[in-house]
N, C-alpha and C positions, 0 to 999 in steps of 0.2 A: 291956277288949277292945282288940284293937290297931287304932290308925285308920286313916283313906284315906291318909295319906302312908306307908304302910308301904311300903319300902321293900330287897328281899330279896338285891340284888347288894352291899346296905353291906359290911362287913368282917365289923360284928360278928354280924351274920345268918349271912354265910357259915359262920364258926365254931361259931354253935352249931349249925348245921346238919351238921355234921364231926366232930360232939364225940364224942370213941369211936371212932372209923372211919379208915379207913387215911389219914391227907392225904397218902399219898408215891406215890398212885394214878396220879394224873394229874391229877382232874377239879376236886378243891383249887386246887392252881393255876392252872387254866384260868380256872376263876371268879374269884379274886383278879385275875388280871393282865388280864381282860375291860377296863374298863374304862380301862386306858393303852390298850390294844390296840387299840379301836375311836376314842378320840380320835387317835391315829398314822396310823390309816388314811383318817381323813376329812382329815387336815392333807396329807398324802400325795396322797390322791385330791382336792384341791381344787386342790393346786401342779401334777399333773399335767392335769388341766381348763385352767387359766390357763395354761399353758406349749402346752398344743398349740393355744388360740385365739388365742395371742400370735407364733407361730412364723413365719408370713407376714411380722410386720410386725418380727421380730429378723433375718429373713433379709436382706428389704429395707436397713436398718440399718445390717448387715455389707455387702452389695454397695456401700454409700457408701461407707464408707471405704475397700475394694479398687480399684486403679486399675484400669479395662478395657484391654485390648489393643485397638490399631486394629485398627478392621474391614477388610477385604480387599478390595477392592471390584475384579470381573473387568470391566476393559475390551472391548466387541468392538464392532469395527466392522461395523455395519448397512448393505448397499449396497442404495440404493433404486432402484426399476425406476422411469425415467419412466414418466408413466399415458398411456396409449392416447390417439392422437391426435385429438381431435374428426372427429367426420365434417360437414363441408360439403355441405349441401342446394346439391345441383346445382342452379343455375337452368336453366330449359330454354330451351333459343334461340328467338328469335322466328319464326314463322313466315315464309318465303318472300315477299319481294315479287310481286303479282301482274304475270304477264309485259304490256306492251304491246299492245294491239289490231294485225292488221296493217294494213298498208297495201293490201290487196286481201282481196276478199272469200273465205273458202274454205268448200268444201264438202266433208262429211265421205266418205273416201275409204277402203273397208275394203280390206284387203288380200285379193286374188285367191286365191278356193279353191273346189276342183273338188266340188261338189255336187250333190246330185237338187235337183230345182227345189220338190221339199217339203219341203227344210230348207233353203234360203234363206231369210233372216230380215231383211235388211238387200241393197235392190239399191243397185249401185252407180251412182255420177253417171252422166247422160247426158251426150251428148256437148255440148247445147244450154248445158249446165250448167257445165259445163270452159271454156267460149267466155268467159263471166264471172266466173270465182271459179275462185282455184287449191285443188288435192289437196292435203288435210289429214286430220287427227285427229279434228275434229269440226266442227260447222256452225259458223263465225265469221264475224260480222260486223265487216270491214273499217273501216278510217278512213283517208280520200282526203289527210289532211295529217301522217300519219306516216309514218317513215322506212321506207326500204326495209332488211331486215334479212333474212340469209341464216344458217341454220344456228341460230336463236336462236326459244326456247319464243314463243306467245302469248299472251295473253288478254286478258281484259274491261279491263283499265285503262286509261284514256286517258293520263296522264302517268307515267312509272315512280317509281316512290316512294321516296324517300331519307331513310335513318335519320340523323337530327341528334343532336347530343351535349344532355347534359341541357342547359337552356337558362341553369338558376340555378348552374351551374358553375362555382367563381371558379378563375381563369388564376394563374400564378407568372410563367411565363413566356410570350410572345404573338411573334407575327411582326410587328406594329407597336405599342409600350410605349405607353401613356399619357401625356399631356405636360399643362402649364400651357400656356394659352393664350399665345401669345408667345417659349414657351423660358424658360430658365431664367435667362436674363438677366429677364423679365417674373415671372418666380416671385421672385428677388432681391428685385427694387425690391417686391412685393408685402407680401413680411415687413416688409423695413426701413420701408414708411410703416405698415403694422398692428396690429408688434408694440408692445406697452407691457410695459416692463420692471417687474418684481415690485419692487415697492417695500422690501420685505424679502430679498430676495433680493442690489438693489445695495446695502444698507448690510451685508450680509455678503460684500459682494466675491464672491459666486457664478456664476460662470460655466462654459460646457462647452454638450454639443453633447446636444440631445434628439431622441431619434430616433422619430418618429413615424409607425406601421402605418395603412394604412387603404385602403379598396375602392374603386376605382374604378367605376360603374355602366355597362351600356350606353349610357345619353342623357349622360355624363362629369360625374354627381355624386357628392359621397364621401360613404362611408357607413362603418361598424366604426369608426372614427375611437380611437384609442386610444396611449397613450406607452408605447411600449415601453422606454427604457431614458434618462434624467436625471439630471444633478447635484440635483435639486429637485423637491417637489412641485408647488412652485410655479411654476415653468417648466415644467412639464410639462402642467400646467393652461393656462398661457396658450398652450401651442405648439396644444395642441387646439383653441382656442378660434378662433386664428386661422386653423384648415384650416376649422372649423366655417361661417366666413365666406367661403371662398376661391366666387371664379366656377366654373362649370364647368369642367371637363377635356377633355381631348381622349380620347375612350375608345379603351382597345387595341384591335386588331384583330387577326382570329383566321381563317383559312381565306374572307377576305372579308368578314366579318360584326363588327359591336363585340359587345365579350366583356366579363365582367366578368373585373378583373385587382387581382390583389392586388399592394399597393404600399405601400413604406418609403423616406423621405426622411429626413435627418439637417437639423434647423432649428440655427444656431450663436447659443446667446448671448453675446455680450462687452459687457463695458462700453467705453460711448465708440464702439462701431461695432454697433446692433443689427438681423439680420438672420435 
């Protein structure tokens, strides 16, 4: 009997399978050359599988080694619109100082119209009434020691009242400057006995002029105290220190009143003269 590996595509199967019969048919051949046939088309269709999953990264590859042309890059100018101006919360003005009380008493005085006597609503002053107290607006009571004023509102206030500027306001500039007690001949001699020169500062030969900002108060003491501008930290240090101790000031004045006034002096340090 023939076994399990019977195998009927062999050759020599095919032939005895043919034997006597036309081979120049077709189907002879067919089955002989099956087997090249179908190993070509798997080697075929295995290179064509691996060639189109590989294709991405052959293109990639090739774009390396091709040089790119610069890219073109279009210039345009963008003209930008300033943005809308903030709007300012209008502060609203202060209300009207109250007018002055007058100096005579008055009585309210309606103006003259011709009516029935039952829509009169308001009689006017008698005569008894006008003997003491002048024709006005509405019933006011007088003050025997203010001014006489013609043409001008009145009211309940005894003194008229006057808006002052903020009071913590610091000055640049005043109508009488702040002084050292003395002048500046007493501001002098003040540095020259005070100062003490940096001990680090003379073994470096440093000298120059520090210029030192600082507030004068109303009652004339200094206050911000700070060095605006030094050859050294350390002279700058000591210039503060000796405003730190200065007497009182003579404080600016301002519309009659002491102001608080801001203020810069230049202190000189030299060796051999310090002041």
């Amino acid at each position: 009997m023939l076994g399990s590996k019977l195998d009927i595509l062999k050759q020599e199967w095919i032939d005895v399978v043919f034997t006597g019969r036309n081979k120049a048919y077709g189907a002879y051949e067919l089955r002989k050359s099956n087997p090249r046939n179908t190993n070509r088309a798997l080697i075929l269709g295995i290179v064509f599988f691996v060639f189109v999953v590989s294709l991405k990264t052959i293109i990639n590859m090739i774009d390396g080694f091709i040089p790119k042309a610069d890219v073109k890059v279009k210039m345009t100018d963008v003209v930008l619109t300033p943005p809308p101006p903030e709007e300012q919360k209008k502060i609203p003005p202060p209300p009207p100082p109250e007018p002055p009380k007058p100096k005579v008493d008055q009585v309210k005085f309606p103006p003259p119209v011709v009516k029935p006597d039952n829509e009169v609503k308001e009689e006017p002053p008698t005569v008894q009434e006008l003997k003491v107290a002048d024709p006005g607006q509405n019933n006011q009571k007088g003050d025997p020691n203010a001014e006489i004023r013609i043409d001008e509102p009145v009211g309940n206030a005894d003194i008229k009242q006057v808006t002052e500027e903020e009071p913590n306001k610091i000055f640049v500039s005043v109508e009488t400057p702040p002084g050292f007690p003395g002048g500046l001949g007493a501001f002098g001699k003040y540095l020259e006995k005070n100062i003490k020169y940096p001990g680090v500062d003379r073994e470096n030969n440093v000298q120059g002029k520090v210029f030192v900002s600082f507030v004068v108060e109303r009652d004339g003491s200094l206050t911000d105290i700070s060095a605006v501008r030094g050859p050294s930290q350390t002279l700058k240090d000591e210039a503060i220190r000796v405003l730190q101790k200065s007497p009182k000031w003579t404080p600016g004045i301002q519309n009659g009143r002491p102001v608080r006034v801001q203020y810069t002096v230049p202190i000189n340090f030299t060796l051999g003269s310090e002041e």
